[in-house]
KOLGUNU-529177 format. One line per 10 residues: number of its first residue (from 1); their letters; for each residue y, z, x of C-alpha. Coordinates in nm, 4 decimals. Layout:
<sites>
NUM = a = Y,Z,X; ...
</sites>
This chain:
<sites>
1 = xxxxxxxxxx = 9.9246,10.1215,2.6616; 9.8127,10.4160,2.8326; 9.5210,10.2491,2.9774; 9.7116,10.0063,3.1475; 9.9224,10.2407,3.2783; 9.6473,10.4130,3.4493; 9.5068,10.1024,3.5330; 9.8168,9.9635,3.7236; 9.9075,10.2904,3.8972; 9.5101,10.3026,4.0075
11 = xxxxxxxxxx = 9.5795,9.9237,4.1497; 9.8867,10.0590,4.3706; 9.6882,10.3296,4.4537; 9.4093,10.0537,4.6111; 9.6868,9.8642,4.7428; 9.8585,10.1067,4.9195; 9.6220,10.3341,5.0771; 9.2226,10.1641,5.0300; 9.2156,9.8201,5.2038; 9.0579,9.7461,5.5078
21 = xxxxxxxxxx = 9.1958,9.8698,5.8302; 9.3714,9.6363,6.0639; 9.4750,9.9698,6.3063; 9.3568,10.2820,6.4169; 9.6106,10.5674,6.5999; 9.4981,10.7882,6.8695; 9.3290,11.0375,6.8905; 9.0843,10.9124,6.7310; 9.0107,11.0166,6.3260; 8.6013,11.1662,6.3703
31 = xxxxxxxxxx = 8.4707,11.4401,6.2064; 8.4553,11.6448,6.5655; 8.2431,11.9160,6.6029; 8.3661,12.2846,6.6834; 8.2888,12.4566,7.0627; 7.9717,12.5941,7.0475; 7.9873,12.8414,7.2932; 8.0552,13.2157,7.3038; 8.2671,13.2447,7.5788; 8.5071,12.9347,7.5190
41 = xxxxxxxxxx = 8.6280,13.0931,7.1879; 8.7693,13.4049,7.2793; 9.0949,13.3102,7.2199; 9.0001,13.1470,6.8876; 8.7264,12.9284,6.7325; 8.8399,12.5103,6.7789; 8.6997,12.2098,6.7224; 8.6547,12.0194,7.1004; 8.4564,11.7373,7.2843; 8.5084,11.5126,7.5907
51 = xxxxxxxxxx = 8.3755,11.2848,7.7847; 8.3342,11.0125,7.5584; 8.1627,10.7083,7.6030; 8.1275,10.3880,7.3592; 7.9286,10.0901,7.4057; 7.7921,9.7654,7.1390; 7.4550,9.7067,7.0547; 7.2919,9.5279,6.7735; 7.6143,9.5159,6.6162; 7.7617,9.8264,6.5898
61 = xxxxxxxxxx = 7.9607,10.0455,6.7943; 7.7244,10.3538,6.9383; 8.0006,10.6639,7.0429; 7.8536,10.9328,7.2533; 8.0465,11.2973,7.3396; 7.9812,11.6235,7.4706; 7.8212,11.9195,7.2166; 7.8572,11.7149,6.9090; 7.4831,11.7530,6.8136; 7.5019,11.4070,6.7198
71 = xxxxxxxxxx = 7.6559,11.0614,6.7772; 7.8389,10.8304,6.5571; 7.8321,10.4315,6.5067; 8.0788,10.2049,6.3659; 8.1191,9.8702,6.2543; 8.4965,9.8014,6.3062; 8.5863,10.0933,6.5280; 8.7655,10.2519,6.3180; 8.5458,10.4213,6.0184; 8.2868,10.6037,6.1943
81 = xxxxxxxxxx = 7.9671,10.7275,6.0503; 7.7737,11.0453,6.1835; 7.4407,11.0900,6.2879; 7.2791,11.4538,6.3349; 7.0417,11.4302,6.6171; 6.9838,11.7403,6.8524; 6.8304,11.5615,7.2368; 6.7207,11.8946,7.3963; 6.3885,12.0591,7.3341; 6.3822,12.4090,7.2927
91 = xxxxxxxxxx = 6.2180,12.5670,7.6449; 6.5653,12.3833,7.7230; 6.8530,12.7253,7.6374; 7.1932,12.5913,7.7004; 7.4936,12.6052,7.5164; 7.5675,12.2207,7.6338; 7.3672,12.0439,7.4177; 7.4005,11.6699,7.5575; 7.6527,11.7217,7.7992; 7.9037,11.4274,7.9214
101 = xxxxxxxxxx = 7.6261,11.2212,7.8006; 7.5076,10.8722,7.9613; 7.4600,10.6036,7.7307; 7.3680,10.2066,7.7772; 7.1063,10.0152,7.7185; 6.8549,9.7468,7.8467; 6.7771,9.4626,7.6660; 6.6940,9.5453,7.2991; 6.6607,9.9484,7.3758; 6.9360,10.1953,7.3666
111 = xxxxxxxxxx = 6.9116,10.4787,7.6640; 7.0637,10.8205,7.6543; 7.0162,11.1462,7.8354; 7.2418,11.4500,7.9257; 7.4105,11.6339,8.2312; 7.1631,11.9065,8.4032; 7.1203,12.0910,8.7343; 6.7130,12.0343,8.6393; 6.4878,11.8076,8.6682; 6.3465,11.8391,8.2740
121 = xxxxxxxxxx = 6.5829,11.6924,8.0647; 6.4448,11.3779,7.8729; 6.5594,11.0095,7.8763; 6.5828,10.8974,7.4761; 6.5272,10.5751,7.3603; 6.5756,10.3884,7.0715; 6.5873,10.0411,6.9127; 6.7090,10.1697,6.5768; 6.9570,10.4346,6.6849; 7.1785,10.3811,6.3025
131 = xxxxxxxxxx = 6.9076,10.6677,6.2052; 6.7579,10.9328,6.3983; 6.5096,10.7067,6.5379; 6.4224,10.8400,6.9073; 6.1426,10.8074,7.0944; 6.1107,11.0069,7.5037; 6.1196,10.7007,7.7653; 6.0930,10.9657,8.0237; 5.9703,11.3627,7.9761; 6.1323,11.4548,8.2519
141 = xxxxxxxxxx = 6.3874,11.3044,8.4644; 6.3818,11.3724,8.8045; 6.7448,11.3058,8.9412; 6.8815,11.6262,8.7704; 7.2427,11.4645,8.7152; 7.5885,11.5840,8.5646; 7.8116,11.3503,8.4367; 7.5383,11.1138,8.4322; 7.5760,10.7100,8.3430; 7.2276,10.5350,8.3846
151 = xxxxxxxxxx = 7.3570,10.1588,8.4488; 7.1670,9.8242,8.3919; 7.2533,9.5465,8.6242; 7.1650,9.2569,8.3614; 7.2098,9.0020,8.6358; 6.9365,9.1471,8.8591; 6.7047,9.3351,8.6500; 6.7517,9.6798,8.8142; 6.8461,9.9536,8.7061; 7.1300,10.2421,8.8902
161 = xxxxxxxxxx = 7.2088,10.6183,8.8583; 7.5871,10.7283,8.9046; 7.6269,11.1133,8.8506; 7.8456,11.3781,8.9851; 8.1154,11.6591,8.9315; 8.2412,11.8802,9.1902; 8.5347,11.9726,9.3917; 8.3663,11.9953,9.6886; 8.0855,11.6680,9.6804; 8.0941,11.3213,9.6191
171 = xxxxxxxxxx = 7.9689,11.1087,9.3505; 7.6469,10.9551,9.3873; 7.4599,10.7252,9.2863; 7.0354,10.5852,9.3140; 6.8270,10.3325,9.2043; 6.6154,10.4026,8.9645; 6.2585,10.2378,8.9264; 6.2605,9.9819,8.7402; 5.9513,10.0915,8.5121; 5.9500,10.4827,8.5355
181 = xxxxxxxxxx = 6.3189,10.5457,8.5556; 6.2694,10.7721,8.8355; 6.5177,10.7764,9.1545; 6.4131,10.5740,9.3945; 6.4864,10.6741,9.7458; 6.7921,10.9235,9.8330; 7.0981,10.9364,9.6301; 7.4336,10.7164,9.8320; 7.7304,10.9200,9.7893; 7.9965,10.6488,9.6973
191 = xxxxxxxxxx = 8.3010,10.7502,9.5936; 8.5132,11.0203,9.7199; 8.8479,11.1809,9.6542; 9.1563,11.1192,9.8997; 9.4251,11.3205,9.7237; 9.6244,11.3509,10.0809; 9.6833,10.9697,10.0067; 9.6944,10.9662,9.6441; 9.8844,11.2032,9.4172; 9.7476,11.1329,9.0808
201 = xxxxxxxxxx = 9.4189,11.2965,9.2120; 9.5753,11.5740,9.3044; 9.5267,11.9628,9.0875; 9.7507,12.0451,8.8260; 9.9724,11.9965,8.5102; 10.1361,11.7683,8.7246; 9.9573,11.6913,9.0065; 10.1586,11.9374,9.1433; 9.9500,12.2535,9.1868; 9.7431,12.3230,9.5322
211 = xxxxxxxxxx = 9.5824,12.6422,9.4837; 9.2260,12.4179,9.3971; 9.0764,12.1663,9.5306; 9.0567,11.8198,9.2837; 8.7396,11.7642,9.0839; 8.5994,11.4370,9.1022; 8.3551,11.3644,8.7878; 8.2455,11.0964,8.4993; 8.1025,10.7985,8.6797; 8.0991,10.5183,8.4947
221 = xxxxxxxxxx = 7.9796,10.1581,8.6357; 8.1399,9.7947,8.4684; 8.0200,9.4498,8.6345; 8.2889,9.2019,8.5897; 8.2933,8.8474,8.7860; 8.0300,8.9343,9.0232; 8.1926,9.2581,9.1272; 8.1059,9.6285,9.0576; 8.3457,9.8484,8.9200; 8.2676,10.2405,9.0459
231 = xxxxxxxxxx = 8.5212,10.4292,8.7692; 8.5747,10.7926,8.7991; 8.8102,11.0803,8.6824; 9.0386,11.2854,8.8430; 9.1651,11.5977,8.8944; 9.0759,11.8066,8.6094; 8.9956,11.7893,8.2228; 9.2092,12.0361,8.0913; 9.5294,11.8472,8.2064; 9.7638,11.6048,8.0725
241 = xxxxxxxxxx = 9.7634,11.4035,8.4205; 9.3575,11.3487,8.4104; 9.2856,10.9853,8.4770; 9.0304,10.7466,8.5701; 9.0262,10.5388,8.8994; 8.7960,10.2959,9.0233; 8.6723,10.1316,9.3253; 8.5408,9.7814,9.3785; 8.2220,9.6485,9.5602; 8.0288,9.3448,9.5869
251 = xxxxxxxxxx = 7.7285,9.5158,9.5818; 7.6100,9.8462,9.3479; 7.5664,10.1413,9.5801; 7.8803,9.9861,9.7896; 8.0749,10.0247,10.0238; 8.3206,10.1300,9.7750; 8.6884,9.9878,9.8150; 9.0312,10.1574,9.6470; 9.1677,9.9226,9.3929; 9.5369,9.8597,9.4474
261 = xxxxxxxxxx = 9.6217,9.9723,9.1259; 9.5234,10.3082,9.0566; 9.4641,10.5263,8.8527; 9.3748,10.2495,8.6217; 9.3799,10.4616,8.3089; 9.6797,10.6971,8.2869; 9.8616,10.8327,8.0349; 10.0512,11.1789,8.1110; 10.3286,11.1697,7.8025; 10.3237,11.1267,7.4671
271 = xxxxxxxxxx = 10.1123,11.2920,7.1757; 9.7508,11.2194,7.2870; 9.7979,11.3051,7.6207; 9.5290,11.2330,7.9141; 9.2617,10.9725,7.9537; 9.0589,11.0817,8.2079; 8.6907,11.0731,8.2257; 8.5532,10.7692,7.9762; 8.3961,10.4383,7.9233; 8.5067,10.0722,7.9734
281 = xxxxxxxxxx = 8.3016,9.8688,7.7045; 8.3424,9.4752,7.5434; 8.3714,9.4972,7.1229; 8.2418,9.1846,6.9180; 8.4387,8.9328,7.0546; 8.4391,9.0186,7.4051; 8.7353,9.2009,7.4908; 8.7648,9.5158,7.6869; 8.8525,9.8832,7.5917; 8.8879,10.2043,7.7414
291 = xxxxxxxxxx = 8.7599,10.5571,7.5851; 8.8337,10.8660,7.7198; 8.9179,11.2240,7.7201; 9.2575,11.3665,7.5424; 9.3776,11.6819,7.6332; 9.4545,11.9919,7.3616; 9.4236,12.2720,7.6301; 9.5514,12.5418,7.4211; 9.2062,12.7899,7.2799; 9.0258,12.6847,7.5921
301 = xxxxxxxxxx = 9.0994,12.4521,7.8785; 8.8058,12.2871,7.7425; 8.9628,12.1939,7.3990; 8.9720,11.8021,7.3711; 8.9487,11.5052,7.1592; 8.8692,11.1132,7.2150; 9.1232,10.8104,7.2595; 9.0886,10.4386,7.2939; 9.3289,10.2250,7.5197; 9.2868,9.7832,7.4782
311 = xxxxxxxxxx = 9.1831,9.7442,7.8511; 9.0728,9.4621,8.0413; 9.0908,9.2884,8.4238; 9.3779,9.0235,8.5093; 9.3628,8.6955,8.6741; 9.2852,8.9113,9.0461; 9.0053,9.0639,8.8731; 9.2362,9.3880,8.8771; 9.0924,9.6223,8.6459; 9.3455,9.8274,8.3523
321 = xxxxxxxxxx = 9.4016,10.0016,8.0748; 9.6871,10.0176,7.8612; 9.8479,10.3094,7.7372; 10.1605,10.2172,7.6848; 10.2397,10.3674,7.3338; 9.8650,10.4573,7.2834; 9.9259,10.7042,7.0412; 10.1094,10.4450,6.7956; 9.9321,10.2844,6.5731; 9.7301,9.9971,6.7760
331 = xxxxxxxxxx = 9.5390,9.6641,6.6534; 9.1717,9.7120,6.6222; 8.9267,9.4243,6.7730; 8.9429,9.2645,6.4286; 9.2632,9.1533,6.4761; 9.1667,8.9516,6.8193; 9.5071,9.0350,6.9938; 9.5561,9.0575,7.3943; 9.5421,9.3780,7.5497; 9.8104,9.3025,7.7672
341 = xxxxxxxxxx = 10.1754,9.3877,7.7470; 10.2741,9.5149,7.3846; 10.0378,9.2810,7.2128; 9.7939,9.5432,7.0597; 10.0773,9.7787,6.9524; 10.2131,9.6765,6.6018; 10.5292,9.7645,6.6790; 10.5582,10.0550,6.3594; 10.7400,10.3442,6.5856; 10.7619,10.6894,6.4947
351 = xxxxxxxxxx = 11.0189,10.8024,6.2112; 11.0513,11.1706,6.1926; 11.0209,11.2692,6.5919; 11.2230,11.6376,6.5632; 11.3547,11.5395,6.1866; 11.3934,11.7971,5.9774; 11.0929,11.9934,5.7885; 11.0559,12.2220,5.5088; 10.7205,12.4340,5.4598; 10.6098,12.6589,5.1792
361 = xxxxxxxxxx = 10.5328,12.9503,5.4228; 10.5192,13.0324,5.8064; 10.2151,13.2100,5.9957; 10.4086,13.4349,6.2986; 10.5484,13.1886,6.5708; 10.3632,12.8554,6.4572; 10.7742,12.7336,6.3525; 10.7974,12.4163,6.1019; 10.9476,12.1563,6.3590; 10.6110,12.2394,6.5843
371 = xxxxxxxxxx = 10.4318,11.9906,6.3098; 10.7296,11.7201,6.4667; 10.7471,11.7670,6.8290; 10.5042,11.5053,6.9452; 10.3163,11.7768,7.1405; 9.9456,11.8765,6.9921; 9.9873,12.1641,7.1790; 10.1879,12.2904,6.9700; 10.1383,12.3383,6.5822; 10.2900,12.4865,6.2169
381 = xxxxxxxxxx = 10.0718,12.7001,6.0587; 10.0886,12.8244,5.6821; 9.9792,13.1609,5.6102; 9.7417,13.1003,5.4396; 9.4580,12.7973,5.3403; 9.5753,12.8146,4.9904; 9.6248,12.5457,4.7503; 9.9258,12.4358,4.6865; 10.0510,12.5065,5.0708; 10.3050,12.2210,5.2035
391 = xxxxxxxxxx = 10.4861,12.0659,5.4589; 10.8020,11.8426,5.4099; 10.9137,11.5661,5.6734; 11.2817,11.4064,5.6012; 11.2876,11.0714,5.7583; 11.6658,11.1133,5.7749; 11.7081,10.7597,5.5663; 11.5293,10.5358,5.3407; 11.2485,10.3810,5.5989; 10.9912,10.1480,5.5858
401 = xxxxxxxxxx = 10.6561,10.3193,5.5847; 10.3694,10.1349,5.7203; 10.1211,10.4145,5.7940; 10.0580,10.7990,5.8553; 9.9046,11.0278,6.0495; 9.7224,11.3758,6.0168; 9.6727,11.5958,6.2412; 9.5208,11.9294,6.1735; 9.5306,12.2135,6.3825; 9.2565,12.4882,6.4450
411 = xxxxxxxxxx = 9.3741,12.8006,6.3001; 9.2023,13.1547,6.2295; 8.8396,12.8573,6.2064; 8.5150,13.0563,6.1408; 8.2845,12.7427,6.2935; 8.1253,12.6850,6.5687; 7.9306,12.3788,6.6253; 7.8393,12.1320,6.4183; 7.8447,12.2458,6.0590; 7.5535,12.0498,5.8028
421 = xxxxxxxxxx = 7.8238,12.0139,5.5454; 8.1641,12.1485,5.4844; 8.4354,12.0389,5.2012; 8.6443,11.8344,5.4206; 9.0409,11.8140,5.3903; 9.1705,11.7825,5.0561; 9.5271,11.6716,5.0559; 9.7912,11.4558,4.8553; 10.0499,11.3103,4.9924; 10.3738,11.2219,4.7981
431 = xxxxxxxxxx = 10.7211,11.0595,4.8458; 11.0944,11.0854,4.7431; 11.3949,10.9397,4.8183; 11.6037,11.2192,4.6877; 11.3683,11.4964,4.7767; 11.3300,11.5931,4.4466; 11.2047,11.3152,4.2385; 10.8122,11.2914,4.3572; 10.5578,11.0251,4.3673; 10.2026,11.0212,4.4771
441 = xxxxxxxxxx = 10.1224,10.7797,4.7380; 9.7358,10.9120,4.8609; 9.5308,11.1494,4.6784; 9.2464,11.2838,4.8727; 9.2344,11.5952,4.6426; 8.8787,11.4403,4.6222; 8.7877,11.4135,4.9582; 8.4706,11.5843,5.1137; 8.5071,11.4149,5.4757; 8.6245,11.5842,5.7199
451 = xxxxxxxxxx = 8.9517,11.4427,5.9014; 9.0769,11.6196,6.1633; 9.3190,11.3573,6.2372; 9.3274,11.1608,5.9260; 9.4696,10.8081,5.9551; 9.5931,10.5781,5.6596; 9.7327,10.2636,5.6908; 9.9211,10.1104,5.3933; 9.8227,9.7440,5.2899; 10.1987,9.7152,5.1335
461 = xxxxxxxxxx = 10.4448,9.8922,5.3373; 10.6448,10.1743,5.1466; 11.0295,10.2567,5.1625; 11.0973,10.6436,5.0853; 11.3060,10.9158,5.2775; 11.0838,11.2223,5.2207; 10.7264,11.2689,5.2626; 10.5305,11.5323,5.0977; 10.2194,11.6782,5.2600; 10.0176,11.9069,5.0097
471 = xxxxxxxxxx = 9.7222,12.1434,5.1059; 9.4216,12.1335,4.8186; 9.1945,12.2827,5.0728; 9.0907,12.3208,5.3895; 8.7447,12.2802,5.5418; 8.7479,12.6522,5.7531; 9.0956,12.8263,5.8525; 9.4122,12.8018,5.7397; 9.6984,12.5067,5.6531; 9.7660,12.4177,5.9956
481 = xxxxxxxxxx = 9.9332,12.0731,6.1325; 10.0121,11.9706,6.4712; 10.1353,11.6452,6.4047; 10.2691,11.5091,6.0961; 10.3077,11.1352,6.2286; 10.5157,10.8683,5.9889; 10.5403,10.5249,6.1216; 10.7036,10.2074,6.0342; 11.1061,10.1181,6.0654; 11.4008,10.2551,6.0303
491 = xxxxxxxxxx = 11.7052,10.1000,5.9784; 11.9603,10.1152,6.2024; 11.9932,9.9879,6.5848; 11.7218,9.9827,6.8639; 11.8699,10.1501,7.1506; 11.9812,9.9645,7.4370; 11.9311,9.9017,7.7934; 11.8827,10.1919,8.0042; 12.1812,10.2259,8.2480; 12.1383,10.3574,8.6445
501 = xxxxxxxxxx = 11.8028,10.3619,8.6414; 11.7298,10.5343,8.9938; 11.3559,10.6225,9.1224; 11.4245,10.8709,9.4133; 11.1321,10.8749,9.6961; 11.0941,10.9179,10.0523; 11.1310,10.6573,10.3066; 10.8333,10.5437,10.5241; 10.9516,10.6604,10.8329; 11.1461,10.9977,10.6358
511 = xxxxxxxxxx = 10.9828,11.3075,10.6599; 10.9747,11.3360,10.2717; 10.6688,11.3227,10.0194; 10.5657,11.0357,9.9200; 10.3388,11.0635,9.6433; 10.6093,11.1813,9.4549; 10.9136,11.0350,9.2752; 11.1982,11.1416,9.0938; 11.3229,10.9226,8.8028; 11.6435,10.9600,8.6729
521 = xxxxxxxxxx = 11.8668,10.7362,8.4412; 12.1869,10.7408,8.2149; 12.0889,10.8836,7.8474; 12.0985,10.6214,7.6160; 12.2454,10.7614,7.2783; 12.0481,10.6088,7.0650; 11.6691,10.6749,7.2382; 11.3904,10.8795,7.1051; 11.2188,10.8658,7.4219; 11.1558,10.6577,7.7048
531 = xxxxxxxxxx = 10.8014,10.4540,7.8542; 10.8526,10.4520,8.2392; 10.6285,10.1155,8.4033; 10.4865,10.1487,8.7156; 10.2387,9.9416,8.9712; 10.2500,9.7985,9.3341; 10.3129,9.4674,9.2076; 10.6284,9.3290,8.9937; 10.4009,9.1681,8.7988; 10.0756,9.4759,8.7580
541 = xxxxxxxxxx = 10.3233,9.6956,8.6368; 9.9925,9.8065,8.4280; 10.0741,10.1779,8.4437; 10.3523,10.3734,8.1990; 10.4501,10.7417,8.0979; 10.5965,10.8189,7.7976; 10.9109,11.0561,7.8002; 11.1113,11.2530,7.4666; 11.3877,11.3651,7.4810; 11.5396,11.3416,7.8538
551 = xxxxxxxxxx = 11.6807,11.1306,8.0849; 11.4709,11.2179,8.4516; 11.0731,11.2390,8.4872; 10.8891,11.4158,8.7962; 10.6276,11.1950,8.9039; 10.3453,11.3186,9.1274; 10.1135,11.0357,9.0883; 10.2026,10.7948,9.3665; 9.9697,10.6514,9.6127; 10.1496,10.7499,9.9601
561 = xxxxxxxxxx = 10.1426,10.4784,10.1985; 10.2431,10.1569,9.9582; 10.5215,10.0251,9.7797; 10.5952,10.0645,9.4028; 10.7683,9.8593,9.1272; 10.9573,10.0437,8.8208; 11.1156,9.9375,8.5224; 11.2329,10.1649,8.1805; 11.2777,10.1101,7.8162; 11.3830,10.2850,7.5776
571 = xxxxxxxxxx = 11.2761,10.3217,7.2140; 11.3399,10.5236,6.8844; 11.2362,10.4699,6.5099; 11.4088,10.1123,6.4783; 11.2416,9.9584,6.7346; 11.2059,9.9427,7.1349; 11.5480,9.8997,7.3690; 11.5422,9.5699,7.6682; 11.3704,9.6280,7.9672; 11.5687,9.7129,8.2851
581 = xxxxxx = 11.5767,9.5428,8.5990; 11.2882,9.5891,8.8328; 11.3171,9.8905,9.0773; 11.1357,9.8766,9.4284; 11.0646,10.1795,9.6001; 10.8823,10.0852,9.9775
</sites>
């Protein structure tokens, strides 16, 4: 009898927490590597990349960041397995070890090489790149490129170089020879910043500071119906507001023109905040997607992680991406669903946004409800790493439980870069709907994986009220979370419609300025928080922010000589409100 006890609770074990992913959450669940520079931890040792970019070859997913001293690959997108590879030689002492990195390919070969001010970093190849199979297909590149992205025209046969990042320069870009990968001629600059005309490009938090000039970095090139598709980001990595923009040409070193809608890939609220300086790539079945740069900003303005927005071009050929409740669980390409509208979100909202918490200990200021907030810049912290170390979410009710996110925070770490092996997060997870009477839903007590932002989505949704989260231990530093993220349904109502939904902005022919806009609207009693559409069409309304907790958003981002379309909803942990009428502002 015991046996088949242990056999049945092993089978909803499997069923609950083992099967194959249909979703993944942003950021994104790798095992990231920790800063690996001196001066960028003096205000504490973190884990951090950027710059990401992603593309499929042979059948796998390749992913690419800055100072991971290695690359990953994936079959599904969503379980990622690491590779140690180090691309620099030693005469070559820098801390950046394969810096915003450029990878593609041509034909059957995979290409990568790193930024530099030089001219003697190599150009990798590989045809087997699931191992560390490299081979140099160049010694030493002459173009001596930051933020590099080596593009191959399949079309044509030739072969481009878009690099660049500076406040004060362009971006360029160069053909390269077709057989020695060397520039060819002088470098075209091609895209520029314009932030007098357009706000999101503009310094700051908020686009709203003006003591710097903008940076202007990450070229990326996409082909798409005969057209070339210059991205870039903009203004700055460290804040929530970085974006990417492109600009559109028939041919690949331009003339360069503004796309209407811009910036393209935007997403300023919400957990995972920013998405600024990436990659647009096709999966398996052809779609597009998005991966870029998320913003932590908190150890170092250089502290960052890696998210993935469905993306794609309409029937104009306008390119997007959509972010519109990015950080939610979101279909994977497996799944096959559009990337417009809501179709890639599954609809499983968040359940314990500022719900109450209970902890087995406090470090200093890092308060309980920081592990609720929806803001990884802010996190509990135990006092210690110890076993046994918890954190308690109350859902409030009985709720539907589809999945759950982890999100650890970096706390009193002792790593820096890439450690050979470490003994991951250990954790169990249980539930109650009396918070007292405790079941285990996931044990990872076993784990040796390390999952910074651990994602598990139940095969058989669970109902509970209380959620358990139990340190075993903890791969460096102590029990830290910034985000202890329940989704699924509660239930009671979805709020409603928003009410005097007014976006205030300057005439044309006001004096007034116009990149700006001020949003405000009636509270709705029932909303979590708010997603705000935007775009210079009724229907492009591609771009959205994501507001908690208030009923008016500051908008800096506006491009100032057109017309804009709005329109709000609002949404809390039964579901998302109807969408208002339309607003034009000219």
């Amino acid at each position: 009898m015991n046996k088949i006890i242990l056999l049945l609770a092993a089978t909803l074990f499997f069923t609950w927490a083992d099967a194959q992913q249909k979703t993944y959450c942003n950021p994104i669940n790798v095992d990231y590597g920790y800063c690996p520079i001196p001066n960028f931890v003096t205000k504490g040792k973190h884990r951090a990349t950027a710059d990401p970019v992603i593309t499929y070859f042979k059948d796998k997913y390749y992913l690419f960041s800055t100072n991971q001293w290695g690359y990953w690959h994936s079959s599904d997108m969503a379980d990622w397995t690491f590779v140690p590879r180090k691309f620099l030689r030693p005469e070559h002492k820098v801390y950046d070890e394969l810096c915003a990195p450029s990878l593609s390919y041509v034909n059957d070969t995979l290409l990568v090489v790193g930024s530099t001010h030089g001219k003697d970093f190599p150009i990798w190849m590989s045809t087997n790149p699931q191992v560390d199979d490299w081979k140099e297909l160049v010694h030493k590149f002459e173009a001596g490129a930051w933020d590099p992205q080596i593009f191959w025209d399949k079309d044509t046969d030739e072969v481009y170089l878009y690099y660049g990042s500076s406040n004060m320069y362009p971006l360029y870009g160069v053909k390269l020879n077709r057989k020695t990968f060397q520039p060819e001629g002088e470098p075209v600059p091609v895209v520029a910043l314009n932030d007098d005309e357009h706000g999101w490009e503009r310094f700051g938090e908020y686009n709203d500071n003006t003591f710097l000039q903008p940076f202007t970095e990450g070229a990326f090139m996409t082909k798409y119906n005969g057209k070339y598709y210059l991205q870039y980001g903009a203004p700055g990595t460290e804040f929530s507001v970085y974006a990417d923009g492109v600009y559109v040409s028939d041919k690949p070193l331009g003339p360069f023109t503004y796309q209407d809608f811009n910036p393209f890939s935007y997403k300023p609220g919400g957990f995972a905040r920013g998405a600024g300086h990436g990659a647009t790539y096709q999966d398996a079945k052809g779609s597009y997607w998005h991966v870029s740069t998320s913003v932590i900003s908190v150890k170092n303005n250089f502290e960052r992680r890696i998210g993935i927005w469905p993306a794609g071009y309409d029937k104009d050929d306008i390119m997007y991406s959509n972010t519109a409740y990015g950080d939610y669980p979101t279909y994977l390409p497996s799944e096959g669903k559009a990337h417009t509208g809501l179709s890639s979100f599954t609809g499983w909202m968040l359940l314990n946004y500022n719900k109450p918490v209970q902890v087995s200990s406090t470090l200093g200021g890092f308060q309980p409800n920081f592990a609720v907030d929806e803001d990884i810049k802010t996190y509990w912290s135990a006092k210690t790493a110890n076993k046994g170390e918890y954190l308690i979410t109350d859902l409030g009710e009985i709720s539907t439980i589809n999945a759950i996110q982890i999100n650890y925070a970096d706390q009193d770490v002792t790593f820096m870069g890439k450690p050979e092996t470490t003994t991951g997060h250990k954790y169990i997870i249980y539930t109650s709907d009396d918070g007292k009477k405790w079941k285990v839903l996931i044990d990872k007590s076993k784990n040796t994986k390390d999952v910074p932002h651990d994602y598990i989505e139940l095969k058989t949704p669970l109902k509970a009220r209380y959620l358990k989260l139990e340190n075993i231990q903890m791969p460096t530093g102590k029990f830290a979370i910034s985000g202890l993220r329940i989704f699924g349904k509660g239930n009671g109502e979805k709020p409603g419609a928003v009410k005097d939904f007014v976006p205030l902005r300057a005439e044309p022919k006001k004096k007034g300025e116009r990149r700006n806009v001020w949003f405000k609207w009636q509270q709705e009693p029932n909303a979590d928080g708010y997603v705000i559409y935007f775009g210079k069409s009724p229907d492009k309304l591609y771009g959205s922010i994501m507001v908690y907790g208030k009923n008016e958003y500051y908008f800096s981002g506006l491009d100032r000589s057109d017309a804009y379309y709005f329109r709000i909803e609002a949404f809390n942990n039964n579901g998302i409100g109807p969408l208002s009428e339309i607003k034009e502002s000219k």
